[in-house]
Chimera marker file (.cmm) of the C-alpha trace (Angstrom):
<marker_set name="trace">
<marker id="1" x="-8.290" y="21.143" z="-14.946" r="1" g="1" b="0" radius="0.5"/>
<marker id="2" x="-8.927" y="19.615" z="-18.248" r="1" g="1" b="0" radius="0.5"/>
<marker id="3" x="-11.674" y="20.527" z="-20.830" r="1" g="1" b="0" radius="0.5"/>
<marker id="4" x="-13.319" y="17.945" z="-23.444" r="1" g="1" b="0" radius="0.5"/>
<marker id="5" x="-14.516" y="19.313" z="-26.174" r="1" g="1" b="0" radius="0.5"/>
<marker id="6" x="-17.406" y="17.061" z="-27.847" r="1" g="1" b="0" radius="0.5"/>
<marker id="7" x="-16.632" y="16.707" z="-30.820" r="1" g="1" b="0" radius="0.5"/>
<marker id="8" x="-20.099" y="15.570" z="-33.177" r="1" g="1" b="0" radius="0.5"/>
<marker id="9" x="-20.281" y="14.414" z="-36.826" r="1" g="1" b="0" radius="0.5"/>
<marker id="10" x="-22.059" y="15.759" z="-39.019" r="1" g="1" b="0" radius="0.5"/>
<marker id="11" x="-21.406" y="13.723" z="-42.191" r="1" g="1" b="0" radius="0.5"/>
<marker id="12" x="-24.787" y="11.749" z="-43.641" r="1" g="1" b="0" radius="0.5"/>
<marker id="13" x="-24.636" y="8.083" z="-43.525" r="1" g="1" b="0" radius="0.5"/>
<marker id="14" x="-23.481" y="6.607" z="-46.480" r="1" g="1" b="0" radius="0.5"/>
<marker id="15" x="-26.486" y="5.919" z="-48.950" r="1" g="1" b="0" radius="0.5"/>
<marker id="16" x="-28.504" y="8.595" z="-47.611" r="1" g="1" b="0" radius="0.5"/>
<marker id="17" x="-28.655" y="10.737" z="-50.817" r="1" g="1" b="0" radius="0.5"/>
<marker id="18" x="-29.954" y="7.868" z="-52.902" r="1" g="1" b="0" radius="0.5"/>
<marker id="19" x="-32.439" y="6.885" z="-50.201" r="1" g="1" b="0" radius="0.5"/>
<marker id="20" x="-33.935" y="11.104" z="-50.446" r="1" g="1" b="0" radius="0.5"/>
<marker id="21" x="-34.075" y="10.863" z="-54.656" r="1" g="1" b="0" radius="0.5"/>
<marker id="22" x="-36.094" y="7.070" z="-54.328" r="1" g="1" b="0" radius="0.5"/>
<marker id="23" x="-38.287" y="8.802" z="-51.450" r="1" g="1" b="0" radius="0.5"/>
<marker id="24" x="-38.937" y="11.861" z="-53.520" r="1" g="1" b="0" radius="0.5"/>
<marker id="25" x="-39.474" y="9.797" z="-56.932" r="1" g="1" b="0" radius="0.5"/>
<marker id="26" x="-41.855" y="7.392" z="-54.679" r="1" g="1" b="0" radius="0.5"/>
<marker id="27" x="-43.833" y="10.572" z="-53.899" r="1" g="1" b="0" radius="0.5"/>
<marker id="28" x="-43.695" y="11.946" z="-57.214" r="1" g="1" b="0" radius="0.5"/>
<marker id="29" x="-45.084" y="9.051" z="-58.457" r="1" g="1" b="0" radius="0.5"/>
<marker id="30" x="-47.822" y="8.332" z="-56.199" r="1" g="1" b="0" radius="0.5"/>
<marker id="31" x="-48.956" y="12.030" z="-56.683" r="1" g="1" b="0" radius="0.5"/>
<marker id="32" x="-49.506" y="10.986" z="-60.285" r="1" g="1" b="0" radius="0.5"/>
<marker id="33" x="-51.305" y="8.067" z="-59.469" r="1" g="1" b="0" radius="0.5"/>
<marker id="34" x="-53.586" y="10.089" z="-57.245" r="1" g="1" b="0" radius="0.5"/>
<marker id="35" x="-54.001" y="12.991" z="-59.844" r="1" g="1" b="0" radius="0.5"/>
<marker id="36" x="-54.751" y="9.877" z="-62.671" r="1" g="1" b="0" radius="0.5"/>
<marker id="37" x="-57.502" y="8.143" z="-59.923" r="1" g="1" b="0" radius="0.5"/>
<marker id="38" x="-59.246" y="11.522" z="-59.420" r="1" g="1" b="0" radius="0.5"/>
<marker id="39" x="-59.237" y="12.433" z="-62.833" r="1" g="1" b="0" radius="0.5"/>
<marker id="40" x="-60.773" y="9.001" z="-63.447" r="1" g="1" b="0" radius="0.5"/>
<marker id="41" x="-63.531" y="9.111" z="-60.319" r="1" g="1" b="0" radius="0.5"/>
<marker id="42" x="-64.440" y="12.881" z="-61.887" r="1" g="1" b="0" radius="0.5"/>
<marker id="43" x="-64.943" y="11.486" z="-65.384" r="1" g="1" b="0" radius="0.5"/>
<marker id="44" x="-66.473" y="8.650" z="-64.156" r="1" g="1" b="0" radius="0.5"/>
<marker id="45" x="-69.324" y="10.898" z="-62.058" r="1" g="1" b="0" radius="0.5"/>
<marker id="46" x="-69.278" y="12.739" z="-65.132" r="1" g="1" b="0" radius="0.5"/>
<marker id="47" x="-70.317" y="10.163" z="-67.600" r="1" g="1" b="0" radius="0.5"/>
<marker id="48" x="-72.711" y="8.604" z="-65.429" r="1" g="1" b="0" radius="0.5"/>
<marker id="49" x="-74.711" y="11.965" z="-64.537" r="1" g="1" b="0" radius="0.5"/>
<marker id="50" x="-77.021" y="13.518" z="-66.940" r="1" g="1" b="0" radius="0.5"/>
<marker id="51" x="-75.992" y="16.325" z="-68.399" r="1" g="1" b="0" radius="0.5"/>
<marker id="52" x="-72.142" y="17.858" z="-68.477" r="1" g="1" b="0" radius="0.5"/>
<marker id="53" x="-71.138" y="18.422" z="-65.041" r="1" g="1" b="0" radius="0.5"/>
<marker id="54" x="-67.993" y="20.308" z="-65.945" r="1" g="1" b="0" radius="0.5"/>
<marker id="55" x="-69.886" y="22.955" z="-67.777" r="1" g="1" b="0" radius="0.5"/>
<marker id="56" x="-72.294" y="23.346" z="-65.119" r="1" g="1" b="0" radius="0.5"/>
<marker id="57" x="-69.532" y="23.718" z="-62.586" r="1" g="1" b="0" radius="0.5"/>
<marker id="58" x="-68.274" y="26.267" z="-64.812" r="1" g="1" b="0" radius="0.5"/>
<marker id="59" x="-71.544" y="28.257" z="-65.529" r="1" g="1" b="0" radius="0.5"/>
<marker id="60" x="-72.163" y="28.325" z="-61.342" r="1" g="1" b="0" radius="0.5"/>
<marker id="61" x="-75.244" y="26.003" z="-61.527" r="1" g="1" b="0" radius="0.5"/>
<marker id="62" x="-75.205" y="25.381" z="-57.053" r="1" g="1" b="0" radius="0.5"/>
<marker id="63" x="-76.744" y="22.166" z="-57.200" r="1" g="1" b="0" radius="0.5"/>
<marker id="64" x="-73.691" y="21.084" z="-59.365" r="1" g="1" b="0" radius="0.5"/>
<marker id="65" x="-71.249" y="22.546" z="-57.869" r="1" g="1" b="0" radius="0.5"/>
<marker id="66" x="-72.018" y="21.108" z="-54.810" r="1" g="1" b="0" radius="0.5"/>
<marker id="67" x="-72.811" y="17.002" z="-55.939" r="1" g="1" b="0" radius="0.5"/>
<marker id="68" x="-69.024" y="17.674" z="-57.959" r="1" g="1" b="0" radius="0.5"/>
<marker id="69" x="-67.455" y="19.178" z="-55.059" r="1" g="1" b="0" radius="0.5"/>
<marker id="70" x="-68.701" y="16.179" z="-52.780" r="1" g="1" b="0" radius="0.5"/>
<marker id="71" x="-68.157" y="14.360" z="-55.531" r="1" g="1" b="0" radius="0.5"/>
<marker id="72" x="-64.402" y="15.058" z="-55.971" r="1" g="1" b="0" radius="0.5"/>
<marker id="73" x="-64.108" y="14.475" z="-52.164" r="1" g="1" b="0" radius="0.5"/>
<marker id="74" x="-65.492" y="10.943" z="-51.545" r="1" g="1" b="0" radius="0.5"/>
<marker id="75" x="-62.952" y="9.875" z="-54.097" r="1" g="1" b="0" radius="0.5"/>
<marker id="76" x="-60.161" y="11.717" z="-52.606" r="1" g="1" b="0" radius="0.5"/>
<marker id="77" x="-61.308" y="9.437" z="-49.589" r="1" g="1" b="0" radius="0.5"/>
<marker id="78" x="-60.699" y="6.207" z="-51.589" r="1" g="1" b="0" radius="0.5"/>
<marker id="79" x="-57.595" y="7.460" z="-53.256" r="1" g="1" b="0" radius="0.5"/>
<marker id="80" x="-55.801" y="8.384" z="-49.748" r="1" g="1" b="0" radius="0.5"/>
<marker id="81" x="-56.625" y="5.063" z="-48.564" r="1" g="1" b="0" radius="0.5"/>
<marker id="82" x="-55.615" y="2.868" z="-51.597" r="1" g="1" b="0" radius="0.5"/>
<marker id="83" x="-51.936" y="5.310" z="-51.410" r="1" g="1" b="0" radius="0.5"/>
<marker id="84" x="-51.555" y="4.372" z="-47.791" r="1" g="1" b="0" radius="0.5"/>
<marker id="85" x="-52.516" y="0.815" z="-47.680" r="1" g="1" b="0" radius="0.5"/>
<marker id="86" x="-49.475" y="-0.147" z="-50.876" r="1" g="1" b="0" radius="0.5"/>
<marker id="87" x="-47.446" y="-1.788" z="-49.814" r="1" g="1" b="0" radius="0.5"/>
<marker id="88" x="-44.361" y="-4.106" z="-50.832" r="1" g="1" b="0" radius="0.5"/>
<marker id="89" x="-41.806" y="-2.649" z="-53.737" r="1" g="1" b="0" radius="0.5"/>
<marker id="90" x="-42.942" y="0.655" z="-55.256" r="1" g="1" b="0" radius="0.5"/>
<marker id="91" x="-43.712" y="-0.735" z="-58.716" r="1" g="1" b="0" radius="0.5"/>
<marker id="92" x="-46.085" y="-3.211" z="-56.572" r="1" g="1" b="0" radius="0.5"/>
<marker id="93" x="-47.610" y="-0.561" z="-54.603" r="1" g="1" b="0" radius="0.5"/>
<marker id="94" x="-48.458" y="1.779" z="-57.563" r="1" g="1" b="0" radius="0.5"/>
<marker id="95" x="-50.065" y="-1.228" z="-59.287" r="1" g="1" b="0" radius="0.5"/>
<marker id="96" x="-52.103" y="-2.009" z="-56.139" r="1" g="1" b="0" radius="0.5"/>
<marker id="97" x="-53.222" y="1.579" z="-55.974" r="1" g="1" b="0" radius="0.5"/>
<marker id="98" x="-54.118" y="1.888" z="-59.485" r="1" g="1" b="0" radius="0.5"/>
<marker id="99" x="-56.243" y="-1.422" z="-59.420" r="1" g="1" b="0" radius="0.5"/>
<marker id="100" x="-57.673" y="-0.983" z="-56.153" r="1" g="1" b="0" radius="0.5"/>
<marker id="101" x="-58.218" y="2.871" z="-56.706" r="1" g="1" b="0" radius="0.5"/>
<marker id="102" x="-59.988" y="1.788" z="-60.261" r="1" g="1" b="0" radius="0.5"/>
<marker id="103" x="-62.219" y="-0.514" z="-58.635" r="1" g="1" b="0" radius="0.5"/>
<marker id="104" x="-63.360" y="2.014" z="-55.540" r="1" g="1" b="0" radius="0.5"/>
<marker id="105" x="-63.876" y="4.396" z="-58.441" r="1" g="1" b="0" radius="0.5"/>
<marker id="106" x="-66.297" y="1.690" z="-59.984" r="1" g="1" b="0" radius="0.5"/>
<marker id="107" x="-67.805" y="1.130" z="-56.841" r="1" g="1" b="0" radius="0.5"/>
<marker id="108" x="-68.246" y="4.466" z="-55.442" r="1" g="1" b="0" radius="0.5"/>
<marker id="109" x="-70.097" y="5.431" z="-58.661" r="1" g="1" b="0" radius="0.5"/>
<marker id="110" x="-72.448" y="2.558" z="-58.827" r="1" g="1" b="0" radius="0.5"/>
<marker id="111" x="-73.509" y="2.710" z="-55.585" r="1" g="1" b="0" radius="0.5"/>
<marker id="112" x="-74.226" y="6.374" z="-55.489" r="1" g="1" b="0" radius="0.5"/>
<marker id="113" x="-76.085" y="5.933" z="-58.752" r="1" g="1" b="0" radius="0.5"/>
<marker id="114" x="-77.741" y="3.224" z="-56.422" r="1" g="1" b="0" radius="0.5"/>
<marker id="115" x="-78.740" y="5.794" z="-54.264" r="1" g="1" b="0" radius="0.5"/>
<marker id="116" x="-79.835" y="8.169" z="-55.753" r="1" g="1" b="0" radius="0.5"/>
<marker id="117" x="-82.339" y="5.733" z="-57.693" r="1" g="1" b="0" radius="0.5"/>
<marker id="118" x="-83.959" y="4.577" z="-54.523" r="1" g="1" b="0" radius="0.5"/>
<marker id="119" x="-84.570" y="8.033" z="-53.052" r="1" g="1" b="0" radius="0.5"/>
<marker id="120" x="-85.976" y="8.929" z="-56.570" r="1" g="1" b="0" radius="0.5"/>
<marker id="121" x="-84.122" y="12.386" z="-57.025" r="1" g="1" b="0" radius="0.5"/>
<marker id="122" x="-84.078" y="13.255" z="-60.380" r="1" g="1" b="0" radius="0.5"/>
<marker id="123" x="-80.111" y="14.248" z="-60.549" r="1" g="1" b="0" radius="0.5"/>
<marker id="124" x="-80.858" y="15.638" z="-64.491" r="1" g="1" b="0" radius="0.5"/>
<marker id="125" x="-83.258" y="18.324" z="-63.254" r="1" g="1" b="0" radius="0.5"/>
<marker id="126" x="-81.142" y="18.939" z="-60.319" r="1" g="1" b="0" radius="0.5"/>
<marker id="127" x="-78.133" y="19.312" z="-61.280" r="1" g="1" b="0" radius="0.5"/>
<marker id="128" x="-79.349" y="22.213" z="-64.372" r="1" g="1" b="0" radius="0.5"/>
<marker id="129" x="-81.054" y="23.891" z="-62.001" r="1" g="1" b="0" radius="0.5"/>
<marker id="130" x="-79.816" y="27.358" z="-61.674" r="1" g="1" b="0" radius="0.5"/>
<marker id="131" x="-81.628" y="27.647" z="-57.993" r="1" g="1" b="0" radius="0.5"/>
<marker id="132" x="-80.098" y="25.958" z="-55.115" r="1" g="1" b="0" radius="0.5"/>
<marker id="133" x="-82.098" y="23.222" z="-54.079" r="1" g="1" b="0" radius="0.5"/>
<marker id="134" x="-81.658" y="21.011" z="-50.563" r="1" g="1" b="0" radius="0.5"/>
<marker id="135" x="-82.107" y="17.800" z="-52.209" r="1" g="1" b="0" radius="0.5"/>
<marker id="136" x="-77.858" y="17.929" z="-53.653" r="1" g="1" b="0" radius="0.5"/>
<marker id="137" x="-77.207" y="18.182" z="-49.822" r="1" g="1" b="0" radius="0.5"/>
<marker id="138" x="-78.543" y="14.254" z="-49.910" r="1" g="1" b="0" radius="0.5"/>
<marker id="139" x="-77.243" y="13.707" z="-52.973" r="1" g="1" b="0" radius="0.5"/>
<marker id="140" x="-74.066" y="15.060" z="-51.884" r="1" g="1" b="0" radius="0.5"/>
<marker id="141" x="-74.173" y="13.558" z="-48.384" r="1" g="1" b="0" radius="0.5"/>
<marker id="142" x="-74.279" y="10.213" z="-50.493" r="1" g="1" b="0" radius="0.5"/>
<marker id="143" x="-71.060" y="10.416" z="-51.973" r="1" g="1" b="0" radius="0.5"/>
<marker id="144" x="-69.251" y="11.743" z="-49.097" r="1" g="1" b="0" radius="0.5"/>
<marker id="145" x="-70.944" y="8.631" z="-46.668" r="1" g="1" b="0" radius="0.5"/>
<marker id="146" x="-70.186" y="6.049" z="-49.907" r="1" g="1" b="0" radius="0.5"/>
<marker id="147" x="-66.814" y="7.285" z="-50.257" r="1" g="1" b="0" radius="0.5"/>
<marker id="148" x="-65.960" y="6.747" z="-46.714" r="1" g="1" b="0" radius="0.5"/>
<marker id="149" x="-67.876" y="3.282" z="-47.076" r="1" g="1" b="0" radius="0.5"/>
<marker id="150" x="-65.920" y="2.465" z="-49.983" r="1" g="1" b="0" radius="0.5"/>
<marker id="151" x="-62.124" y="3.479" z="-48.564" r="1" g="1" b="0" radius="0.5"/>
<marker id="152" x="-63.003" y="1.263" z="-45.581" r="1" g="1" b="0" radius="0.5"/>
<marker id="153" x="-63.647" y="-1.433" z="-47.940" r="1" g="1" b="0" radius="0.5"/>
<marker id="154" x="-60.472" y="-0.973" z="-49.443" r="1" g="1" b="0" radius="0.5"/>
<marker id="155" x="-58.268" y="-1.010" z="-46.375" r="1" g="1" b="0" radius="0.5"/>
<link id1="1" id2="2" r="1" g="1" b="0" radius="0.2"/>
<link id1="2" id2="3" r="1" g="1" b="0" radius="0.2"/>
<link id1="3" id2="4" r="1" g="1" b="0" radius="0.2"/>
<link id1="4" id2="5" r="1" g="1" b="0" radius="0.2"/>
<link id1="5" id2="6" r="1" g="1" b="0" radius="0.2"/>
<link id1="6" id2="7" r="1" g="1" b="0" radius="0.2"/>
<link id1="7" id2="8" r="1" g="1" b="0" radius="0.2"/>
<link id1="8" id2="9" r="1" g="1" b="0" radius="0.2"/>
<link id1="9" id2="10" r="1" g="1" b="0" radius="0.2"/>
<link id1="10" id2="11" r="1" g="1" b="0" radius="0.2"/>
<link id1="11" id2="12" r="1" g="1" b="0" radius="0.2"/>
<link id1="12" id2="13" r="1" g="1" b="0" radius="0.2"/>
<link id1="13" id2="14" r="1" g="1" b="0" radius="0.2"/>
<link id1="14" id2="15" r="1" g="1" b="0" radius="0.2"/>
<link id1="15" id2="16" r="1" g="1" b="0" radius="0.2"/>
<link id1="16" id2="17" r="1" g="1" b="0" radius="0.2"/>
<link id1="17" id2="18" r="1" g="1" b="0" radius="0.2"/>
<link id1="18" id2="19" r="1" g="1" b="0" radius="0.2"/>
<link id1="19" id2="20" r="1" g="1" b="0" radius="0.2"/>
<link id1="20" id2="21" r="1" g="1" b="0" radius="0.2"/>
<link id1="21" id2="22" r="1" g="1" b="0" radius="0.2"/>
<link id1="22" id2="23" r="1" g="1" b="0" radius="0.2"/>
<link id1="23" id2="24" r="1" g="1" b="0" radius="0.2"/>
<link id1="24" id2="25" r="1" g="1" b="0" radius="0.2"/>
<link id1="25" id2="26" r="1" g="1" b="0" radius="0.2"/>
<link id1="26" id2="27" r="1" g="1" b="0" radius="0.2"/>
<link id1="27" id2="28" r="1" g="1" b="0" radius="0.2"/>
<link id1="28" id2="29" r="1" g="1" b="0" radius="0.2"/>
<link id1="29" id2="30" r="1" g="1" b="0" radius="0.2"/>
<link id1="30" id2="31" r="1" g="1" b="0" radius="0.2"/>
<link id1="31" id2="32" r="1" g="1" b="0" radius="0.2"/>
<link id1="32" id2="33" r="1" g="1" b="0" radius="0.2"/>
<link id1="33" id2="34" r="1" g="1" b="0" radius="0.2"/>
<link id1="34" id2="35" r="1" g="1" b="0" radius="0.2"/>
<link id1="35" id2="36" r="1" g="1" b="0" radius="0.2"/>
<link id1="36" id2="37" r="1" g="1" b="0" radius="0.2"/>
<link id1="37" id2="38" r="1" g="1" b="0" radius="0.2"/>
<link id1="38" id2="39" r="1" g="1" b="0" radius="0.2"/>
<link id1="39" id2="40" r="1" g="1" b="0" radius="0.2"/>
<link id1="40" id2="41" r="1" g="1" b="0" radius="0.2"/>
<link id1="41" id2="42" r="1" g="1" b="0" radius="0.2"/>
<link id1="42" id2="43" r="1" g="1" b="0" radius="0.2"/>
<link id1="43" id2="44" r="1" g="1" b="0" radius="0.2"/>
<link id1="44" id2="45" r="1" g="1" b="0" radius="0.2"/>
<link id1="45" id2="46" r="1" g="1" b="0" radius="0.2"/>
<link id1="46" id2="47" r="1" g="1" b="0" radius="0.2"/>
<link id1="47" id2="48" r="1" g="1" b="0" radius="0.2"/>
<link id1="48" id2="49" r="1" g="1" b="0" radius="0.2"/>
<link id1="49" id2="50" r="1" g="1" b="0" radius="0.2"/>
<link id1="50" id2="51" r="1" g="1" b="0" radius="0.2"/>
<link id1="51" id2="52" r="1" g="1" b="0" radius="0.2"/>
<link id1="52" id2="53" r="1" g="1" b="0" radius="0.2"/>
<link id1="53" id2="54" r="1" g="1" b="0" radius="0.2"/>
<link id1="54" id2="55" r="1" g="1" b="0" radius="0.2"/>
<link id1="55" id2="56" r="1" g="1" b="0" radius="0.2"/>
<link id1="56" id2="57" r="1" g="1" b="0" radius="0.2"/>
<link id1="57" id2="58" r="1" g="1" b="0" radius="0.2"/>
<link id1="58" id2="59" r="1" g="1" b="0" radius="0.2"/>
<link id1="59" id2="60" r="1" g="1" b="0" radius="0.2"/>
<link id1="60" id2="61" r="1" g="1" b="0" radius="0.2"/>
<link id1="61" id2="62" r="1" g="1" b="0" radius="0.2"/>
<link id1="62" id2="63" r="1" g="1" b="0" radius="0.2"/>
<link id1="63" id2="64" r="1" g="1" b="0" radius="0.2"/>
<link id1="64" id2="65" r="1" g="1" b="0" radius="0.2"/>
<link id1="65" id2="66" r="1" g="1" b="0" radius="0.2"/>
<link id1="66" id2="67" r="1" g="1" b="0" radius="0.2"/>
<link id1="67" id2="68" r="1" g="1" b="0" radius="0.2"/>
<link id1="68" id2="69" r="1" g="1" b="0" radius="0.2"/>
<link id1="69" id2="70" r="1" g="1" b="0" radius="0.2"/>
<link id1="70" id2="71" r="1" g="1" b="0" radius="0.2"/>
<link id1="71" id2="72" r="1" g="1" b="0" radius="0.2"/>
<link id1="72" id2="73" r="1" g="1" b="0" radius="0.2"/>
<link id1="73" id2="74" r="1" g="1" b="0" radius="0.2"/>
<link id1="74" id2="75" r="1" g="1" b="0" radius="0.2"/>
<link id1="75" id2="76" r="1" g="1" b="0" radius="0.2"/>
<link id1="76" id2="77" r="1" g="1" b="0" radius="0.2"/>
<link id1="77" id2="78" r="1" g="1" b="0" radius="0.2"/>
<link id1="78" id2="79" r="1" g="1" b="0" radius="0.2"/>
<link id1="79" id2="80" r="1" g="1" b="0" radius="0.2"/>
<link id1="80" id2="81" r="1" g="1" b="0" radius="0.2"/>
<link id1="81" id2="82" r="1" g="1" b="0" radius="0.2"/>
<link id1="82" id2="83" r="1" g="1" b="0" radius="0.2"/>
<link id1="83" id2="84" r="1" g="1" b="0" radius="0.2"/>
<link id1="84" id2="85" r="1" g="1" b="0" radius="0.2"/>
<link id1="85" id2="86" r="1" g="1" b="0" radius="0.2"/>
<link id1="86" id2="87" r="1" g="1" b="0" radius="0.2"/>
<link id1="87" id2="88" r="1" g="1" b="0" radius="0.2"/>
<link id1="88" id2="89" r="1" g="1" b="0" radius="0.2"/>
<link id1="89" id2="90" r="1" g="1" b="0" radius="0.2"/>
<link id1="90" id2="91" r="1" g="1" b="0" radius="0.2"/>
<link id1="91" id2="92" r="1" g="1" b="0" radius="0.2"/>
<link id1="92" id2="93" r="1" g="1" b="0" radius="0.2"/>
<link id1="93" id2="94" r="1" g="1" b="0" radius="0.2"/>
<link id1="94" id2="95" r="1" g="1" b="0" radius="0.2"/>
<link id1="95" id2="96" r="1" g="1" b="0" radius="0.2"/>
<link id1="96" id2="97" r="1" g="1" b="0" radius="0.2"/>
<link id1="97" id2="98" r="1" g="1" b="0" radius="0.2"/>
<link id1="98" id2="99" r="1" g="1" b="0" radius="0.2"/>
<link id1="99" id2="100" r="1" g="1" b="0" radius="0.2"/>
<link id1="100" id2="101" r="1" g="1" b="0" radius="0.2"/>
<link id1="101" id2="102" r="1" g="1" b="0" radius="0.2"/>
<link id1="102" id2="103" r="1" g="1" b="0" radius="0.2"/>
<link id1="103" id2="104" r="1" g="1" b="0" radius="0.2"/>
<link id1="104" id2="105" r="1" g="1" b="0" radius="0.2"/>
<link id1="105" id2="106" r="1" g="1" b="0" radius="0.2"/>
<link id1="106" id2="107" r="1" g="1" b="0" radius="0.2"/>
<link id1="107" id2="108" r="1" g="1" b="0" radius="0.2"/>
<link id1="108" id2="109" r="1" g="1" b="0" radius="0.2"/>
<link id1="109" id2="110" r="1" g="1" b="0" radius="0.2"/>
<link id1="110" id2="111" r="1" g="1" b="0" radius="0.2"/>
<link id1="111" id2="112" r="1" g="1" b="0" radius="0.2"/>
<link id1="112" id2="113" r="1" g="1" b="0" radius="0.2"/>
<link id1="113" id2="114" r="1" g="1" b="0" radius="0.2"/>
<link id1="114" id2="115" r="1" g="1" b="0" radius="0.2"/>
<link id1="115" id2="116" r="1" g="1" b="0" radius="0.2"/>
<link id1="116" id2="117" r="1" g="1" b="0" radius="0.2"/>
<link id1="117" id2="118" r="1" g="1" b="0" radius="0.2"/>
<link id1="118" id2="119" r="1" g="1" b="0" radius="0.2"/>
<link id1="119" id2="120" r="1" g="1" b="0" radius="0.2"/>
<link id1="120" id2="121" r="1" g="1" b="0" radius="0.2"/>
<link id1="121" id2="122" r="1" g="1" b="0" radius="0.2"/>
<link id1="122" id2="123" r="1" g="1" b="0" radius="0.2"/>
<link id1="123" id2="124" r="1" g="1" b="0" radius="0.2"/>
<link id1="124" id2="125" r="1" g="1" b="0" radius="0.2"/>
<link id1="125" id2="126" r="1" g="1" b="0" radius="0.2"/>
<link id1="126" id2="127" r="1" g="1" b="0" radius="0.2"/>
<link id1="127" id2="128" r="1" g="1" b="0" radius="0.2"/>
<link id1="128" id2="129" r="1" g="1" b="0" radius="0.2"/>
<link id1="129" id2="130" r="1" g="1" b="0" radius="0.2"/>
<link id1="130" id2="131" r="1" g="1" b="0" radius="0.2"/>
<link id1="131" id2="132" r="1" g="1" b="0" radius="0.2"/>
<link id1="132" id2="133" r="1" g="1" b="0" radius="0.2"/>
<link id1="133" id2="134" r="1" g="1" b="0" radius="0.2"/>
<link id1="134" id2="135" r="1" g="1" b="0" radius="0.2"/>
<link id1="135" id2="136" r="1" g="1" b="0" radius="0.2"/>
<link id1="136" id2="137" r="1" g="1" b="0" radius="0.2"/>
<link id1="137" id2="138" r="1" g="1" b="0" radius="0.2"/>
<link id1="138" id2="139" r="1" g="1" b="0" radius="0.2"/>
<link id1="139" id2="140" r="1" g="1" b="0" radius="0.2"/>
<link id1="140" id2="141" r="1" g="1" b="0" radius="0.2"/>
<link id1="141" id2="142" r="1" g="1" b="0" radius="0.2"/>
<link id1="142" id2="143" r="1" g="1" b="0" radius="0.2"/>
<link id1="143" id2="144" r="1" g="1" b="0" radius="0.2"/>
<link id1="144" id2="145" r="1" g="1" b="0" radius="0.2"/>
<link id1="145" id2="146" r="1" g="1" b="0" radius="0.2"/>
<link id1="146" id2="147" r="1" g="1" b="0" radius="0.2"/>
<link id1="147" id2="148" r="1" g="1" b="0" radius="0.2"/>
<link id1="148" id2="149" r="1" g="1" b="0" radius="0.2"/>
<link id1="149" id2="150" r="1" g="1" b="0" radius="0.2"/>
<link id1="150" id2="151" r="1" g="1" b="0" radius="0.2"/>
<link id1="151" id2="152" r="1" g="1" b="0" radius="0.2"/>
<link id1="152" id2="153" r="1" g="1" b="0" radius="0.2"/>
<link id1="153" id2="154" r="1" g="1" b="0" radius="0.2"/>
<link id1="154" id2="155" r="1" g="1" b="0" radius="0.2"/>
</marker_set>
């Protein structure tokens, strides 16, 4: 009686290492375009709020907290979908996210500013407020529902 042994290979195909490094550099790079788009979409909310929502966040004023933190979300909805939908060669897929990310930004903002104009919350008084008040749950609710709105634009 004979025995085979099966003998496997365990060597990586050839290119394999340089294929890992371009993944890894493609993520890398991506990340940074998300960090830069979020950055942007929380400066934008920023500038077009009354009053300095940073400091407020940092002071613990609620109603703040809570319009940045749903804030910060809605564009981490249109900044997941610009990433996933670029496409082509990397350099043309990190343009596409940038522009496309800067423009959901633009959008997101205006039409929560939109929003909140027709439901005639004063976001100023709000937003100071060191008492919790229900109305940032709408506000709130508005950029989350915009920011999904917005990231199914995009894709």
């Amino acid at each position: 009686m004979t025995t085979h042994l099966a003998v496997s290979s365990l060597a990586l195909e050839e290119g394999f290492g340089g294929a890992l490094l371009r993944g890894v550099g493609a993520i890398a790079l991506y990340a940074v375009v998300g960090l830069l788009l979020m950055l942007v979409g929380f400066y934008a909310i920023d500038f077009t709020t009354p009053g300095k929502l940073s400091q407020l966040v940092r002071n613990g004023a609620p109603n703040a907290v809570v319009i940045t933190s749903a804030g910060l979300i809605s564009m981490a909805f249109i900044v997941v979908v610009v990433i996933n939908n670029a496409g082509g060669k990397l350099s043309e897929g990190l343009l596409s996210a940038l522009v496309f990310g800067f423009a959901g930004v633009i959008v997101q903002v205006l039409a929560v500013r939109l929003l909140e104009w027709v439901t005639r919350i004063d976001i100023g008084n709000l937003i100071r407020s060191d008492v919790y008040t229900p109305a940032s749950l709408v506000v709130a609710s508005a950029h989350i529902a915009l920011g999904l709105v917005v990231a199914v634009a995009i894709s």
